[in-house]
CHARMM internal coordinates of N, CA and C (Angstrom, degrees):
IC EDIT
DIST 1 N 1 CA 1.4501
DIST 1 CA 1 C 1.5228
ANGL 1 N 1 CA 1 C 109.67
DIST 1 C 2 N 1.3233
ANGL 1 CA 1 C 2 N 116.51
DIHE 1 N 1 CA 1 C 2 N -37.08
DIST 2 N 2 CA 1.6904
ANGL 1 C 2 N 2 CA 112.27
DIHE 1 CA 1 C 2 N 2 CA 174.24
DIST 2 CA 2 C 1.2305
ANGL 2 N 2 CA 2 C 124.19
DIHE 1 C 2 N 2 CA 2 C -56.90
DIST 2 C 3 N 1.3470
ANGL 2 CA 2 C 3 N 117.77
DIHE 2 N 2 CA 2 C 3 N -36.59
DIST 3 N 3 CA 1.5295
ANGL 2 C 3 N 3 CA 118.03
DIHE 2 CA 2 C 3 N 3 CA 169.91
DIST 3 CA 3 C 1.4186
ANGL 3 N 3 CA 3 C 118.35
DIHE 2 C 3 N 3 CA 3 C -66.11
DIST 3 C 4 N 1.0597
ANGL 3 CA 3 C 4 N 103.76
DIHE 3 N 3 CA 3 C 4 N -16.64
DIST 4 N 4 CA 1.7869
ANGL 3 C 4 N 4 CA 105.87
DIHE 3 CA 3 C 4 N 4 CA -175.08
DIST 4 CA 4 C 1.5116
ANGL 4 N 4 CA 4 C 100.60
DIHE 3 C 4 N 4 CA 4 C -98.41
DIST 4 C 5 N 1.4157
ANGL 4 CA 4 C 5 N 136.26
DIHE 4 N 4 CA 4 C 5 N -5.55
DIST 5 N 5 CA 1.2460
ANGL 4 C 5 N 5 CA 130.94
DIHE 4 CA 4 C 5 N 5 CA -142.19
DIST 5 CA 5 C 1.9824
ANGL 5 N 5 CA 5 C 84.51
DIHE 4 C 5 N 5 CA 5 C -134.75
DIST 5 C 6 N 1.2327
ANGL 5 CA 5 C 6 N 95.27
DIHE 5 N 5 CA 5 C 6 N -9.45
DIST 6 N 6 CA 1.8518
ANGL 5 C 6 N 6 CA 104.41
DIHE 5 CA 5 C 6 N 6 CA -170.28
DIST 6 CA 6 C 1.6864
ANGL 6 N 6 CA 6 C 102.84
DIHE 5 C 6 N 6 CA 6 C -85.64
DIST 6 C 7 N 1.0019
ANGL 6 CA 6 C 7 N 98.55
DIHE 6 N 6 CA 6 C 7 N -45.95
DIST 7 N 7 CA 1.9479
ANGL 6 C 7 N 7 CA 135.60
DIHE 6 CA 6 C 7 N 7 CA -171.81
DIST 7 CA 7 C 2.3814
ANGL 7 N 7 CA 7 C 92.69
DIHE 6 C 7 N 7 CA 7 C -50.47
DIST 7 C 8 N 1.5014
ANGL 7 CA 7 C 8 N 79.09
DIHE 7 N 7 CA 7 C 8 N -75.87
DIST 8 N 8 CA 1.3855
ANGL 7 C 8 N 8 CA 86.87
DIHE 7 CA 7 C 8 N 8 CA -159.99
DIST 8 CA 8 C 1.4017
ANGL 8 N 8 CA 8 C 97.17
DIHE 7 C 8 N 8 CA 8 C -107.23
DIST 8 C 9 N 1.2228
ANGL 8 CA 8 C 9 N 119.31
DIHE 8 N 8 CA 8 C 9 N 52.49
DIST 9 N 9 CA 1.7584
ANGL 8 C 9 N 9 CA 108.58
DIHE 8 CA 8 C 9 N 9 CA 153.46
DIST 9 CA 9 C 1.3494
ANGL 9 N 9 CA 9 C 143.66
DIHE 8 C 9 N 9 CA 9 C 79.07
DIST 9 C 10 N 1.6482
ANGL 9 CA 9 C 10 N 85.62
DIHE 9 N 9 CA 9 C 10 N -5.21
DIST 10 N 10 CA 1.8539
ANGL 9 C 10 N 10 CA 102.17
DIHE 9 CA 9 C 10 N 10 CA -151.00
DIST 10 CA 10 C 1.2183
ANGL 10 N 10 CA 10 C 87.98
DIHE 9 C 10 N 10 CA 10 C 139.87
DIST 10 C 11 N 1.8117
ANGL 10 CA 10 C 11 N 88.43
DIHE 10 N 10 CA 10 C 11 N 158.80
DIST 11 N 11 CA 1.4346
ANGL 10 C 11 N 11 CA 109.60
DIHE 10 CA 10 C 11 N 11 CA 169.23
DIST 11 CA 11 C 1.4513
ANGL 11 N 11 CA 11 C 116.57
DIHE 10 C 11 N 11 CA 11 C -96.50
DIST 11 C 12 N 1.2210
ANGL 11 CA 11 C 12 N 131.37
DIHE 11 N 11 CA 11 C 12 N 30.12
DIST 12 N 12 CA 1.7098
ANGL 11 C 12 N 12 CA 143.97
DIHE 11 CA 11 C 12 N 12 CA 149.70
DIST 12 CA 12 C 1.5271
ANGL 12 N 12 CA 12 C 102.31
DIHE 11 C 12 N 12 CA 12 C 97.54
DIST 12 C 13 N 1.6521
ANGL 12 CA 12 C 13 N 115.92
DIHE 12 N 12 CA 12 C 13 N -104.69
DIST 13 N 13 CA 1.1278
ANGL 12 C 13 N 13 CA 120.23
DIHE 12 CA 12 C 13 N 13 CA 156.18
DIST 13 CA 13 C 1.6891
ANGL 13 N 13 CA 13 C 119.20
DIHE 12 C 13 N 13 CA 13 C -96.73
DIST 13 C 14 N 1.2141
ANGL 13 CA 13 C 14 N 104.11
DIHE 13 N 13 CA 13 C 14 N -176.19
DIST 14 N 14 CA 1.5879
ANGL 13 C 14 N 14 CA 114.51
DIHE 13 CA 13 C 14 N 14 CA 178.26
DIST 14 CA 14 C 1.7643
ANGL 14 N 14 CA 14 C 110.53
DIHE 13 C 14 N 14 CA 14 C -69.82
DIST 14 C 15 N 1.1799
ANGL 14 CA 14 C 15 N 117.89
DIHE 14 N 14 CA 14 C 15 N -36.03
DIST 15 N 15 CA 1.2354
ANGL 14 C 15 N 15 CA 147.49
DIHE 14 CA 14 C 15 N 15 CA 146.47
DIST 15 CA 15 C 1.4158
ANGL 15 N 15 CA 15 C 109.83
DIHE 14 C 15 N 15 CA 15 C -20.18
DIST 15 C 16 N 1.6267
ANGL 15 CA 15 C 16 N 110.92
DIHE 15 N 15 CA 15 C 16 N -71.52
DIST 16 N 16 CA 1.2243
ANGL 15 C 16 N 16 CA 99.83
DIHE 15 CA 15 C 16 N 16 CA -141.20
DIST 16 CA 16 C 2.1098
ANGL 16 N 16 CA 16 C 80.22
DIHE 15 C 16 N 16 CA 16 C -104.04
DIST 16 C 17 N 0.8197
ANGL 16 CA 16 C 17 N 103.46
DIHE 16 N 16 CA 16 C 17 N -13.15
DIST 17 N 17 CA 1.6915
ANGL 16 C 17 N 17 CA 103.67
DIHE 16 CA 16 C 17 N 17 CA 175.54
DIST 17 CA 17 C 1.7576
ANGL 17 N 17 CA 17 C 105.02
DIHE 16 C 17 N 17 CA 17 C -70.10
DIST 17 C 18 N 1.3290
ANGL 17 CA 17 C 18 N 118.99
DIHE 17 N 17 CA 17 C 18 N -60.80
DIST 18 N 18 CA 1.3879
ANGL 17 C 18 N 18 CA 123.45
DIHE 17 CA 17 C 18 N 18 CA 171.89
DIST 18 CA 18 C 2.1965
ANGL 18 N 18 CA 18 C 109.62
DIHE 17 C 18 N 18 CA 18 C -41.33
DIST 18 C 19 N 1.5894
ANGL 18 CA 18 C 19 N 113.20
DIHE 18 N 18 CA 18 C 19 N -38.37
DIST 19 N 19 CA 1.1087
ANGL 18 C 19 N 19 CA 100.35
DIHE 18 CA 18 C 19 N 19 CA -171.34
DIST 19 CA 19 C 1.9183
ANGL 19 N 19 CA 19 C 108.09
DIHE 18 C 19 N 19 CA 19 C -85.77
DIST 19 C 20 N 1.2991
ANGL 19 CA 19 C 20 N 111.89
DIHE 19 N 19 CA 19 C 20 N -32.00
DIST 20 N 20 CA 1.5130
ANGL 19 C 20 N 20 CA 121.78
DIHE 19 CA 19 C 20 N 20 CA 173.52
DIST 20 CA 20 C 1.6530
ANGL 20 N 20 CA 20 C 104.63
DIHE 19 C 20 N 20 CA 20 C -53.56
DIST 20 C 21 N 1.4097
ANGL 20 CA 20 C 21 N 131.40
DIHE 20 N 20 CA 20 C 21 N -36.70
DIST 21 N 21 CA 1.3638
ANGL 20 C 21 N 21 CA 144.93
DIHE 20 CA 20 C 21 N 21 CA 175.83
DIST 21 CA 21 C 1.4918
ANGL 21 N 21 CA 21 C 102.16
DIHE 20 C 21 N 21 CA 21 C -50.98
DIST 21 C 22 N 1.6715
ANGL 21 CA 21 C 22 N 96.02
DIHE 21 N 21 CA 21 C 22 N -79.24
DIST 22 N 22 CA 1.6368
ANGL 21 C 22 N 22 CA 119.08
DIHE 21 CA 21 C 22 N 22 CA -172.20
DIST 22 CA 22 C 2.0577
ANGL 22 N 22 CA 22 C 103.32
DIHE 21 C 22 N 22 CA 22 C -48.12
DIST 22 C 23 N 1.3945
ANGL 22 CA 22 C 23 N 124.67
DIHE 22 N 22 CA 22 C 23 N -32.50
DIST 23 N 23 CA 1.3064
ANGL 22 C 23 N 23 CA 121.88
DIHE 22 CA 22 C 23 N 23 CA -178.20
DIST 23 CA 23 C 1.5123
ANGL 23 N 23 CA 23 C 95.81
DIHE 22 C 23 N 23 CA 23 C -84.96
DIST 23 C 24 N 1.1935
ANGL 23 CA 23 C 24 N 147.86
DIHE 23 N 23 CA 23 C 24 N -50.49
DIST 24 N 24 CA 1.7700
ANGL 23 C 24 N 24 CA 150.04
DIHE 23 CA 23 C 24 N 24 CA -177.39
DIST 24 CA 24 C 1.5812
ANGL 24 N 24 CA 24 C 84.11
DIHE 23 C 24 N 24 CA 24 C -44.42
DIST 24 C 25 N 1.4758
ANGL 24 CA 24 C 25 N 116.45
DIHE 24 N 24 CA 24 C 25 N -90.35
DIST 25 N 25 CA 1.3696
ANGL 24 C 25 N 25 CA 105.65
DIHE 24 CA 24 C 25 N 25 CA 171.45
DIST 25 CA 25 C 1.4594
ANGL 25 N 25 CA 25 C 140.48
DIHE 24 C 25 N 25 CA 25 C 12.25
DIST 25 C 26 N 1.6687
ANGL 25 CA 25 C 26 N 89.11
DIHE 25 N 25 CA 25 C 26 N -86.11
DIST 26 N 26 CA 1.5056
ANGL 25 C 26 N 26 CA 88.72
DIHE 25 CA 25 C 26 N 26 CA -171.15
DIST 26 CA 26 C 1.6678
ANGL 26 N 26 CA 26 C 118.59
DIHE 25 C 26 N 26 CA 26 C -74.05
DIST 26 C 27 N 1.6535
ANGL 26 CA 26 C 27 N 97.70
DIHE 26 N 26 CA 26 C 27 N -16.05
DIST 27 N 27 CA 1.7601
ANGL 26 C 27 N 27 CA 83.85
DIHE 26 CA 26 C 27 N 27 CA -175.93
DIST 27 CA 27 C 1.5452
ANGL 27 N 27 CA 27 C 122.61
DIHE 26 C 27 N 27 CA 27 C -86.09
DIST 27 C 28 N 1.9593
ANGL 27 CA 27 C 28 N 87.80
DIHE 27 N 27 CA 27 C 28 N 4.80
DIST 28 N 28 CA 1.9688
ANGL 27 C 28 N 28 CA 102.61
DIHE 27 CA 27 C 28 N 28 CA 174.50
DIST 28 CA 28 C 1.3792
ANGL 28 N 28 CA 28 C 104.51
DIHE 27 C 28 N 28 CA 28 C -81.79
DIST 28 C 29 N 1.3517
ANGL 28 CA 28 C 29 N 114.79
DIHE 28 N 28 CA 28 C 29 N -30.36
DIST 29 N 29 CA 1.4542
ANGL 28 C 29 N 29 CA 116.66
DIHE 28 CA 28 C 29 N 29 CA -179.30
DIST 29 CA 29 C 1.6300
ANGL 29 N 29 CA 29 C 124.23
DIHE 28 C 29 N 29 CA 29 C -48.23
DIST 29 C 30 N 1.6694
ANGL 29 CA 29 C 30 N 118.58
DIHE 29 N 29 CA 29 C 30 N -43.92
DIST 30 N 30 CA 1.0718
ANGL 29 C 30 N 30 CA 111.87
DIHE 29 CA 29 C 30 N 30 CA 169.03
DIST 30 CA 30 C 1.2584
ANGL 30 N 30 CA 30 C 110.58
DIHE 29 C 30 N 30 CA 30 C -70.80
DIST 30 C 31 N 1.4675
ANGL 30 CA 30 C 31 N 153.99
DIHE 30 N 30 CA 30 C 31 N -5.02
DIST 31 N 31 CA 1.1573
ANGL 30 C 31 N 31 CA 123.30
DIHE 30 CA 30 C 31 N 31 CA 179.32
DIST 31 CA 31 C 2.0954
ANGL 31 N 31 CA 31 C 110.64
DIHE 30 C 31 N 31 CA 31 C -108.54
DIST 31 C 32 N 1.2511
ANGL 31 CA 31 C 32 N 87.93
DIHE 31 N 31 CA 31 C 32 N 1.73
DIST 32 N 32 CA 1.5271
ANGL 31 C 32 N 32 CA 97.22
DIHE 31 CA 31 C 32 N 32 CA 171.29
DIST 32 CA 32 C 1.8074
ANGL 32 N 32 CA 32 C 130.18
DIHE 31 C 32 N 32 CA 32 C -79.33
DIST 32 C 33 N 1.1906
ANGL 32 CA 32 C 33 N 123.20
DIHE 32 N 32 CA 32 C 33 N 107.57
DIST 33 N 33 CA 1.0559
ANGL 32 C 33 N 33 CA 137.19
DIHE 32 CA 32 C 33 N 33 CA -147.96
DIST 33 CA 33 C 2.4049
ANGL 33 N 33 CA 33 C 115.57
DIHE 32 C 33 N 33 CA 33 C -63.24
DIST 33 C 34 N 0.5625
ANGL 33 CA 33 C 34 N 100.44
DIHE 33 N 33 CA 33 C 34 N 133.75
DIST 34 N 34 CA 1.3850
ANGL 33 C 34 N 34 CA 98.84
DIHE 33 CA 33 C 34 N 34 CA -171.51
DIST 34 CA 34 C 1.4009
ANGL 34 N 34 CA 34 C 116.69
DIHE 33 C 34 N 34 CA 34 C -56.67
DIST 34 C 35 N 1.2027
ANGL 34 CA 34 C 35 N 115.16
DIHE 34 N 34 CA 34 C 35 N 161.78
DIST 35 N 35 CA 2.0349
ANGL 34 C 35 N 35 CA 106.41
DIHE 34 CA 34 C 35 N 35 CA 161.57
DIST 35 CA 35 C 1.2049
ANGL 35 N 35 CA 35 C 105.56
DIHE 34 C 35 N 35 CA 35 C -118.38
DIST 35 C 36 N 1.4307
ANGL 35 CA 35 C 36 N 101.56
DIHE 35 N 35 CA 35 C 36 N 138.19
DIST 36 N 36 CA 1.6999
ANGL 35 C 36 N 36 CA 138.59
DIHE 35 CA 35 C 36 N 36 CA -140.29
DIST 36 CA 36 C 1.5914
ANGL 36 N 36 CA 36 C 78.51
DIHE 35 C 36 N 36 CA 36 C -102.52
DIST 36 C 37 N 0.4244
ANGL 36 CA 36 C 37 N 146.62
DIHE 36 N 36 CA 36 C 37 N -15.90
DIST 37 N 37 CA 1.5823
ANGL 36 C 37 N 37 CA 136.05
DIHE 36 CA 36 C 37 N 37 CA -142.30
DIST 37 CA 37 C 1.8249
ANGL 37 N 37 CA 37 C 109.68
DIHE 36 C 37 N 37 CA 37 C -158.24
DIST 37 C 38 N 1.3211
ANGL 37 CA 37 C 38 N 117.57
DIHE 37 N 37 CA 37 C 38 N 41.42
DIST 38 N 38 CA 1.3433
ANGL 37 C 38 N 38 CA 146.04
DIHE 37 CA 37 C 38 N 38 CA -171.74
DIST 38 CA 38 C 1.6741
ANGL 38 N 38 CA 38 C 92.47
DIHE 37 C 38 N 38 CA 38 C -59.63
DIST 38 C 39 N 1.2949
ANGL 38 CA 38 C 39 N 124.65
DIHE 38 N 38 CA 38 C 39 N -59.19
DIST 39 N 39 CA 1.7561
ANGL 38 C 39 N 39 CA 122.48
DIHE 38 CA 38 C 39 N 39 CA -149.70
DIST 39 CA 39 C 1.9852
ANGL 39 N 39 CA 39 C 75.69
DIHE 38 C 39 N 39 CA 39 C -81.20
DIST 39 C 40 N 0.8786
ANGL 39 CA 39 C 40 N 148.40
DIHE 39 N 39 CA 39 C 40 N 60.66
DIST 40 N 40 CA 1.2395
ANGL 39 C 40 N 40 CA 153.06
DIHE 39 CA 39 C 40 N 40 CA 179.80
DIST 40 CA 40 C 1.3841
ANGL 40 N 40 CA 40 C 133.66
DIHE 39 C 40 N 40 CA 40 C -128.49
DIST 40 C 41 N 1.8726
ANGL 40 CA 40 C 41 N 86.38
DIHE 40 N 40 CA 40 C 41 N -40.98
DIST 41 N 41 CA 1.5605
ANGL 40 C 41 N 41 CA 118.60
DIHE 40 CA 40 C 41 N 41 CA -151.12
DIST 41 CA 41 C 1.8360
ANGL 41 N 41 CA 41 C 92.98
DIHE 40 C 41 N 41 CA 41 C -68.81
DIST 41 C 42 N 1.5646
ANGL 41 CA 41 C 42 N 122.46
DIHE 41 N 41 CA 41 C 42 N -51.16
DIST 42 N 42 CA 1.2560
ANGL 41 C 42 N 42 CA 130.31
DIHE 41 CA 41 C 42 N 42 CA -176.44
DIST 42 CA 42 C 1.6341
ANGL 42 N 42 CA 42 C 110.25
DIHE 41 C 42 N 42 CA 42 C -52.95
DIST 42 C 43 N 1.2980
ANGL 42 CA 42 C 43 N 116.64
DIHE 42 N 42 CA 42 C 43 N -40.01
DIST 43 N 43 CA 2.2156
ANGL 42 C 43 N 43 CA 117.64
DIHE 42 CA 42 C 43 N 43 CA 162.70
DIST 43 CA 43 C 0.9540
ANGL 43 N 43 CA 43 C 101.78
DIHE 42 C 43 N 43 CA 43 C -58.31
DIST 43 C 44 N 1.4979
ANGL 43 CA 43 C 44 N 147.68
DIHE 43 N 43 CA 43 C 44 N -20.82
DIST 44 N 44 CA 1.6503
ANGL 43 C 44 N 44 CA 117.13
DIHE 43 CA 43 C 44 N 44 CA -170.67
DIST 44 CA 44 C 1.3740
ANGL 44 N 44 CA 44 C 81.26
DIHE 43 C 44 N 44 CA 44 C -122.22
DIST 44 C 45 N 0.9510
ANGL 44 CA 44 C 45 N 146.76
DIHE 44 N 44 CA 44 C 45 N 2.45
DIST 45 N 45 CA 1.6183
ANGL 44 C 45 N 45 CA 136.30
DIHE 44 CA 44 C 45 N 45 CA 145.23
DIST 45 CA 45 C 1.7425
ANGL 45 N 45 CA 45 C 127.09
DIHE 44 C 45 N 45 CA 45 C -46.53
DIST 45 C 46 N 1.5695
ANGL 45 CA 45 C 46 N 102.09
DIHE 45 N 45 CA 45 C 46 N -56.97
DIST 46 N 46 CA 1.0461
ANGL 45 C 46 N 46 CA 114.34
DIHE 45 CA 45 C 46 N 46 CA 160.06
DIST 46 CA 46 C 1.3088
ANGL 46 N 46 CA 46 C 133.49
DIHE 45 C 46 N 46 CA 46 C -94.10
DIST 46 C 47 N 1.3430
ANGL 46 CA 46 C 47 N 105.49
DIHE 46 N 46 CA 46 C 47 N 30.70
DIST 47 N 47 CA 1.6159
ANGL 46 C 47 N 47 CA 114.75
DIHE 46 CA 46 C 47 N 47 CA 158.95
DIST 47 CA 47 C 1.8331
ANGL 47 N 47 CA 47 C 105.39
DIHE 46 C 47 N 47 CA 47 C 95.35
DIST 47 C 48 N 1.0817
ANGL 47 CA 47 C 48 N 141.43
DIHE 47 N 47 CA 47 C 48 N 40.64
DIST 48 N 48 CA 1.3008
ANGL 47 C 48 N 48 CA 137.09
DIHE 47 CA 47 C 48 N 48 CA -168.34
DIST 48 CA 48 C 1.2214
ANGL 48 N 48 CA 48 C 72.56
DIHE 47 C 48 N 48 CA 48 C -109.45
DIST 48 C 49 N 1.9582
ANGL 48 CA 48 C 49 N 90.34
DIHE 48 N 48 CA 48 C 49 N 159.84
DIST 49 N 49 CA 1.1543
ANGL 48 C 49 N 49 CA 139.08
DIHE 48 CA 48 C 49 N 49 CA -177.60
DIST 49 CA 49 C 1.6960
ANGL 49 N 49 CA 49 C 120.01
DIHE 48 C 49 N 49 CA 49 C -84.29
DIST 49 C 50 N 1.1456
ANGL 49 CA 49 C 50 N 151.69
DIHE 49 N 49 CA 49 C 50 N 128.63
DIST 50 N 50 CA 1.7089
ANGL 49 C 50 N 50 CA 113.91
DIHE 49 CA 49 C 50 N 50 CA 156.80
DIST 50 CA 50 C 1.8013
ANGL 50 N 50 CA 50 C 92.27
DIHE 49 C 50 N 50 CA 50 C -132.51
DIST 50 C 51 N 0.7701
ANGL 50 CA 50 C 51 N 96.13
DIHE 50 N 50 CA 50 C 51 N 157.66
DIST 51 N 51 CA 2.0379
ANGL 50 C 51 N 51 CA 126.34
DIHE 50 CA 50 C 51 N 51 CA 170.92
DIST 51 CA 51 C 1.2127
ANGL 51 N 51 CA 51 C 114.11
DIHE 50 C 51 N 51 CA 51 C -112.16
DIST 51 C 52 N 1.3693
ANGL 51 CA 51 C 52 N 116.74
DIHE 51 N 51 CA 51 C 52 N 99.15
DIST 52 N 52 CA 1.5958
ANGL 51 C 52 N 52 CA 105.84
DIHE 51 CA 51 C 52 N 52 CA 159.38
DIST 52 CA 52 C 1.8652
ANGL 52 N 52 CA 52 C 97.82
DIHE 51 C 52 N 52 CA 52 C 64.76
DIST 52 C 53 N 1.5277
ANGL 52 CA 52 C 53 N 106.02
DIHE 52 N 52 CA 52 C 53 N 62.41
DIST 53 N 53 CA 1.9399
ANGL 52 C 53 N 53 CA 95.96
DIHE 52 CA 52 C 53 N 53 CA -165.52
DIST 53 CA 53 C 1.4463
ANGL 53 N 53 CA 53 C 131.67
DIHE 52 C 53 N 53 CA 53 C 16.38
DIST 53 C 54 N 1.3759
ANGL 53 CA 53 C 54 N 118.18
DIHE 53 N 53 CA 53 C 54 N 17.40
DIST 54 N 54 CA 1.6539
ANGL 53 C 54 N 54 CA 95.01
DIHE 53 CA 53 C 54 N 54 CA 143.67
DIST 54 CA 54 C 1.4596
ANGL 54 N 54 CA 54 C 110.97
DIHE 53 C 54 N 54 CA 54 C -109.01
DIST 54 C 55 N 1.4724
ANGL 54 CA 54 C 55 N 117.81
DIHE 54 N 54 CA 54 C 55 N 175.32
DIST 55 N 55 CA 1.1454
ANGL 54 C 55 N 55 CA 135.42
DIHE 54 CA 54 C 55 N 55 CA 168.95
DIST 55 CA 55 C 0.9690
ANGL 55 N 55 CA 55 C 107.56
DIHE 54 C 55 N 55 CA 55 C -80.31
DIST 55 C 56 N 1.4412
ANGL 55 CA 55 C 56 N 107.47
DIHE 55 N 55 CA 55 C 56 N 133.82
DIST 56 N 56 CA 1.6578
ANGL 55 C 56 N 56 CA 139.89
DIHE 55 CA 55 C 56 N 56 CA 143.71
DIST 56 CA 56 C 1.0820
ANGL 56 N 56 CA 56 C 140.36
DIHE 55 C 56 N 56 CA 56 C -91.84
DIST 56 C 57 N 1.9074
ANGL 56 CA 56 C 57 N 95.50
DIHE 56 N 56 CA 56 C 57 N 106.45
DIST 57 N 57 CA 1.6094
ANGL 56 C 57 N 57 CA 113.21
DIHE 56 CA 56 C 57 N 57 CA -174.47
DIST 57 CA 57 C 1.5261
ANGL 57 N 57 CA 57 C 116.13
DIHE 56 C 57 N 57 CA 57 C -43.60
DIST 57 C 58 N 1.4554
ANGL 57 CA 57 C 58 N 110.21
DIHE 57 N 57 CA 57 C 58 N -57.15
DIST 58 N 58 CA 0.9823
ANGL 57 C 58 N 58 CA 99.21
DIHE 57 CA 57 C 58 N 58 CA 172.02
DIST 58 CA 58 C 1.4984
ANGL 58 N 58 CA 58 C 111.82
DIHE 57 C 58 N 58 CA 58 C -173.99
DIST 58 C 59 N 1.5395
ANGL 58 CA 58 C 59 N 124.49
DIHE 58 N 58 CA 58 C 59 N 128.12
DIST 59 N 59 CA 1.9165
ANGL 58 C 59 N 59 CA 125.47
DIHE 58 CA 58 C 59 N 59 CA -159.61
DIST 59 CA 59 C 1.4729
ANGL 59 N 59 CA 59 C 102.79
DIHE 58 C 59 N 59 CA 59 C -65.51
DIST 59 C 60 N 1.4685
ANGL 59 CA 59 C 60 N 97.20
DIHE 59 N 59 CA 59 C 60 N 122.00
DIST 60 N 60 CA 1.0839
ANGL 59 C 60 N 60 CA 118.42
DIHE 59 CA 59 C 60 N 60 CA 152.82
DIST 60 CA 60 C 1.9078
ANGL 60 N 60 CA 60 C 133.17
DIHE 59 C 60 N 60 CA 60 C -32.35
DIST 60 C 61 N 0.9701
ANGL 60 CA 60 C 61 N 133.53
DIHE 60 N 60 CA 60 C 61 N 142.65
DIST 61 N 61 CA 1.7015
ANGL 60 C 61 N 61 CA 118.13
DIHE 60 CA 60 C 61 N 61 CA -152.50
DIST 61 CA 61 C 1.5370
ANGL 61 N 61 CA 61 C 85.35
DIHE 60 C 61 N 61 CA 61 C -96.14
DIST 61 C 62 N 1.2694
ANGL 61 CA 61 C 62 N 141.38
DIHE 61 N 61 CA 61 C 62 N 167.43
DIST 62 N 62 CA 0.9482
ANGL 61 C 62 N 62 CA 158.12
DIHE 61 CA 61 C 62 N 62 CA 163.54
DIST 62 CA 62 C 1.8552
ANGL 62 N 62 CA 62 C 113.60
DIHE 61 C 62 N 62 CA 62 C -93.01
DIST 62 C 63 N 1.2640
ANGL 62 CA 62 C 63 N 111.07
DIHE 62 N 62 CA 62 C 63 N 121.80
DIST 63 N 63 CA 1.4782
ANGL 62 C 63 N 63 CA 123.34
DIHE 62 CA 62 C 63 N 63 CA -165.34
DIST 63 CA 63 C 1.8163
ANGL 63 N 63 CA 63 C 100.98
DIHE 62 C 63 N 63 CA 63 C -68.21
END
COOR INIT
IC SEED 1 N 1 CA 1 C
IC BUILD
Protein backbone atom coordinates (compact mmCIF):
# COMPACT_ATOMS: atom_id res chain seq x y z
CA UNK A 1 0.00 0.00 0.00
CA UNK A 2 2.95 2.56 0.52
CA UNK A 3 4.03 2.51 -2.91
CA UNK A 4 0.71 3.24 -4.16
CA UNK A 5 0.04 5.83 -1.42
CA UNK A 6 3.84 7.39 -2.28
CA UNK A 7 2.81 7.83 -6.14
CA UNK A 8 -0.40 9.78 -5.58
CA UNK A 9 -0.23 11.60 -2.31
CA UNK A 10 -2.58 9.69 -0.33
CA UNK A 11 -4.89 7.20 -0.69
CA UNK A 12 -7.74 9.69 -2.28
CA UNK A 13 -10.87 8.91 -0.49
CA UNK A 14 -11.68 6.35 2.25
CA UNK A 15 -13.51 4.70 -0.54
CA UNK A 16 -11.13 4.43 -2.87
CA UNK A 17 -8.19 3.49 -0.21
CA UNK A 18 -10.51 0.64 1.36
CA UNK A 19 -10.97 -0.70 -2.47
CA UNK A 20 -6.95 -0.46 -3.51
CA UNK A 21 -6.56 -2.59 0.03
CA UNK A 22 -9.45 -5.10 -0.78
CA UNK A 23 -7.60 -5.57 -4.63
CA UNK A 24 -3.66 -5.91 -2.83
CA UNK A 25 -5.57 -8.49 -0.92
CA UNK A 26 -7.12 -10.48 -3.14
CA UNK A 27 -4.31 -10.82 -5.68
CA UNK A 28 -2.06 -12.01 -2.38
CA UNK A 29 -4.63 -14.52 -1.86
CA UNK A 30 -3.73 -16.69 -4.76
CA UNK A 31 -0.29 -17.01 -3.84
CA UNK A 32 -0.97 -17.75 -0.12
CA UNK A 33 -0.70 -21.28 0.81
CA UNK A 34 -3.69 -23.29 2.35
CA UNK A 35 -4.02 -25.12 5.85
CA UNK A 36 -3.56 -28.73 5.45
CA UNK A 37 -4.71 -29.43 8.62
CA UNK A 38 -8.17 -27.35 8.83
CA UNK A 39 -10.24 -30.06 11.31
CA UNK A 40 -7.23 -28.83 13.66
CA UNK A 41 -7.72 -25.19 13.61
CA UNK A 42 -10.59 -25.51 16.65
CA UNK A 43 -7.39 -27.57 19.17
CA UNK A 44 -5.21 -24.66 18.94
CA UNK A 45 -8.17 -22.46 19.47
CA UNK A 46 -8.81 -23.89 22.63
CA UNK A 47 -5.42 -24.01 23.77
CA UNK A 48 -3.97 -27.60 22.73
CA UNK A 49 -0.63 -28.51 22.72
CA UNK A 50 1.24 -30.28 19.58
CA UNK A 51 5.06 -31.63 19.43
CA UNK A 52 6.60 -32.19 16.35
CA UNK A 53 2.58 -32.25 14.77
CA UNK A 54 1.13 -34.54 17.06
CA UNK A 55 -0.93 -33.68 19.93
CA UNK A 56 -0.17 -33.54 23.39
CA UNK A 57 -2.41 -35.11 25.85
CA UNK A 58 -0.78 -33.77 28.28
CA UNK A 59 3.33 -32.46 29.38
CA UNK A 60 4.92 -34.52 31.24
CA UNK A 61 6.21 -32.74 34.78
CA UNK A 62 9.77 -32.24 34.83
CA UNK A 63 11.72 -34.24 37.73
Amino acid sequence: MRLRTKVTKGAGSPTAGLATVFKLVESAQARWRAVNGAHLVPLVRAGAHFSKGRLVEREELAA
